[in-house]
C-alpha positions as CSV (number, residue, x, y, z in Angstrom):
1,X,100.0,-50.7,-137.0
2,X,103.3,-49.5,-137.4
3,X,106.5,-50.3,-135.1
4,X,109.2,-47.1,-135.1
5,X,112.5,-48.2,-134.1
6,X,116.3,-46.5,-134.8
7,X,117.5,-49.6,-137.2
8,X,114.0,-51.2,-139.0
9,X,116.3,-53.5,-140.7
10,X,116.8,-55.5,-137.5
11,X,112.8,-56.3,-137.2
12,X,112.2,-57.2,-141.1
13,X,110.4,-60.7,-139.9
14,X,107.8,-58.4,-137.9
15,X,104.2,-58.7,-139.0
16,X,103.6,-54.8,-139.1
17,X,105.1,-51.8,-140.9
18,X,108.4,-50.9,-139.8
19,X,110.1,-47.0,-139.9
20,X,112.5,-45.6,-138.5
21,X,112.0,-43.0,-135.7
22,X,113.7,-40.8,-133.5
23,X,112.0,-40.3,-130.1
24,X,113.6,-37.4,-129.6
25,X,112.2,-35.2,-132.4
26,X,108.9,-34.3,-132.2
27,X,107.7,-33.5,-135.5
28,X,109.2,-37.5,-136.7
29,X,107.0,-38.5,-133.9
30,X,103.6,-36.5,-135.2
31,X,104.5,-37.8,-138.5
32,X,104.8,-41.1,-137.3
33,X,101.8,-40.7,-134.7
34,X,99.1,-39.5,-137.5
35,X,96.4,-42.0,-138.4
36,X,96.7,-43.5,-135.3
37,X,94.9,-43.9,-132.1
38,X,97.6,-44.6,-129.8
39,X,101.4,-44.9,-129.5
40,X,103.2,-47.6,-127.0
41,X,106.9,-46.0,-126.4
42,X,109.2,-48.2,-125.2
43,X,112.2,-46.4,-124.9
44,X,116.4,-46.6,-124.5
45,X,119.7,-45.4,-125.4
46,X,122.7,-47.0,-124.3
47,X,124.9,-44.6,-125.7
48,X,123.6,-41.2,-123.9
49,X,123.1,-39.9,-120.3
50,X,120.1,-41.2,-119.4
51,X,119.4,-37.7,-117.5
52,X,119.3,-35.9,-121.1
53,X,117.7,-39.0,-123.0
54,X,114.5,-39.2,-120.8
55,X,113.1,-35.8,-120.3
56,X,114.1,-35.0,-124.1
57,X,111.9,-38.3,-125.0
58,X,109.3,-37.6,-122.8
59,X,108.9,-34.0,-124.4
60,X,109.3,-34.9,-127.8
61,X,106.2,-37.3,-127.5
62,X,104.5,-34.3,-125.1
63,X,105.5,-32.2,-128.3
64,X,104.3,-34.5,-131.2
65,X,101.6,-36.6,-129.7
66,X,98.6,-34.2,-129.7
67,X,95.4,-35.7,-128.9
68,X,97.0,-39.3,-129.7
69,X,97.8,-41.6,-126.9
70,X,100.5,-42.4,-125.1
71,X,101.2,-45.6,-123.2
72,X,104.9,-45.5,-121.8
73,X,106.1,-48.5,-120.5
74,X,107.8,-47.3,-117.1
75,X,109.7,-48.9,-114.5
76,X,108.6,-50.9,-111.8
77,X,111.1,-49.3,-109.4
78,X,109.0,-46.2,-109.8
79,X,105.7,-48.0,-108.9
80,X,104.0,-47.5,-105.0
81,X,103.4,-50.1,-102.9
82,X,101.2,-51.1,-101.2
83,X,101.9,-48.3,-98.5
84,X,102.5,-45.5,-100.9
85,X,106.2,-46.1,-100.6
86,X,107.8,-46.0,-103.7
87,X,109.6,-49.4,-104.8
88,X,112.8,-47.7,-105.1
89,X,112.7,-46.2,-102.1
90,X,112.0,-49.2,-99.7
91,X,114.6,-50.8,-97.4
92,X,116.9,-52.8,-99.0
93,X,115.6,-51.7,-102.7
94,X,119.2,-51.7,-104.7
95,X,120.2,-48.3,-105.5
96,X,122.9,-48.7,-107.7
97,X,120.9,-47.7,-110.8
98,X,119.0,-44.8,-109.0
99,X,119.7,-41.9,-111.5
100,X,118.5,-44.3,-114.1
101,X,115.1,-44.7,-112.1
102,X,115.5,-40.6,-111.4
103,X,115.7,-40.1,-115.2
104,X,113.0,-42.2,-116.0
105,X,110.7,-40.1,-113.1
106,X,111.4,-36.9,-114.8
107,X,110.2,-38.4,-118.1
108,X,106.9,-39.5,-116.1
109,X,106.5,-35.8,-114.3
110,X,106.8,-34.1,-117.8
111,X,103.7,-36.2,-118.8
112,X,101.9,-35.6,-115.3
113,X,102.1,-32.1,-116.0
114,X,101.3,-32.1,-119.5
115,X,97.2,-32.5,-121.0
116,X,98.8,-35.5,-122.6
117,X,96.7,-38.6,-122.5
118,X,98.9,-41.3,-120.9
119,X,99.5,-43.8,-119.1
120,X,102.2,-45.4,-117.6
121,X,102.3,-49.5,-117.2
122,X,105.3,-51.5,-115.9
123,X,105.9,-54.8,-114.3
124,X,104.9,-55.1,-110.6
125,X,108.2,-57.1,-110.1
126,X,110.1,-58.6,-112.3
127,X,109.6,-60.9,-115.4
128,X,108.8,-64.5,-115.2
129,X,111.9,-66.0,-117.4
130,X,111.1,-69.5,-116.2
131,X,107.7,-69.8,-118.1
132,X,107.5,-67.9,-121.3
133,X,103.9,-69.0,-122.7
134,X,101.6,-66.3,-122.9
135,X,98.3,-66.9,-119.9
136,X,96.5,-63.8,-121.6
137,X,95.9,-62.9,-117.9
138,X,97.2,-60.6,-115.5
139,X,96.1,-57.8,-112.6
140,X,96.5,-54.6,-111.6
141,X,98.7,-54.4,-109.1
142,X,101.1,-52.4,-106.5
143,X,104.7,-52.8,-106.3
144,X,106.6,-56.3,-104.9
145,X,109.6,-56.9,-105.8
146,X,109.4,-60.7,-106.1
147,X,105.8,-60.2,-108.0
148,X,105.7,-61.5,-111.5
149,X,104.6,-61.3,-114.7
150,X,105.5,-62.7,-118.7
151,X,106.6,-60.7,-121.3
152,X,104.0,-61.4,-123.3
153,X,100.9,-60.7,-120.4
154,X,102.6,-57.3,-120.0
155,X,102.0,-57.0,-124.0
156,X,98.8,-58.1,-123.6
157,X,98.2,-55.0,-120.7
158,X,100.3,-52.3,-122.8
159,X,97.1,-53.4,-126.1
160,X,94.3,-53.9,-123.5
161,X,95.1,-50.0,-122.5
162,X,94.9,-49.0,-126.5
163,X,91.8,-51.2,-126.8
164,X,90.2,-50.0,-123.7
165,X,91.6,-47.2,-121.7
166,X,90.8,-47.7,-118.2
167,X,94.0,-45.3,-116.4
168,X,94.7,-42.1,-117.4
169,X,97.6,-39.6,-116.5
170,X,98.9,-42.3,-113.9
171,X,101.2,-45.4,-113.6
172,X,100.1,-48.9,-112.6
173,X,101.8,-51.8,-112.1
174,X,100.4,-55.1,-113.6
175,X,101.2,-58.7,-112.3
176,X,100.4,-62.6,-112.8
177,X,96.5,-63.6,-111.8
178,X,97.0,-65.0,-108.4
């Protein structure tokens, strides 16, 4: 296992490998993708238009990747609910952050029209701050914003897709067993 990340120095006390990578360049990614099986990208830059940073990401890993596997964690604001209706685009959904969401869509639609193996996985709502212990358990699930999930369960979800892919080309949504 292997964890790619812009400053390695900053994750020394991690339990796996650690390089530095640039998602944006796709022959650092099939160099860093080789030997593997899959690749979890988690991805953000503070410091550049999130417009240019997505849909350079997204075809850097379309670029480099190959046969290997991509889970992407996405946003939950891009996520259908139960009506189809995307979260982002229900009544009362804030908006203030919608060319983030818009950036993060056109990442998503490079991969949908790409023969890239993908998935994309992201909270169904929100995180569950209040109680950080790992269950091990979660669900698939549509979009509600006052759904929940740890940190750690969504962890668990991103590795269950490596371990056993189940969705392809698509995005889910995963929250807390009910």
């Amino acid at each position: 296992m292997t964890a790619a990340v812009r400053t390695p120095s900053k994750y020394s006390d991690l339990p796996v490998e650690v390089v530095a990578g640039d998602v944006t360049d796709p022959s650092a990614i099939a160099d860093l993708a080789a030997g593997h099986d899959a690749v979890i990208a988690a991805v953000y830059d503070g410091g550049s238009d999130p417009a240019e940073f997505f849909p350079k990401a997204a075809q850097a890993l379309v670029d480099g990747l190959g046969k290997t596997r991509l889970v992407w964690v996405g946003l939950t604001s891009l996520l259908p609910t139960e009506s189809g209706v995307l979260l982002m685009d229900t009544p009362g959904y804030p908006q203030e952050y919608r060319g983030f969401f818009l950036a993060h869509q056109a990442a998503a639609d490079l991969f949908a029209e790409s023969e890239l193996d993908w998935v994309s996985i992201a909270p169904a709502g929100d995180f569950d701050h209040a109680h950080p212990e790992r269950t091990g358990a979660y669900r698939i699930a549509p979009a509600v914003a006052d759904s929940r999930i740890l940190l750690a369960d969504l962890a668990i979800a991103l590795l269950d897709e490596i371990d056993e892919p189940r969705h392809h080309g698509t995005r889910i949504g995963v929250a807390q067993e009910k």
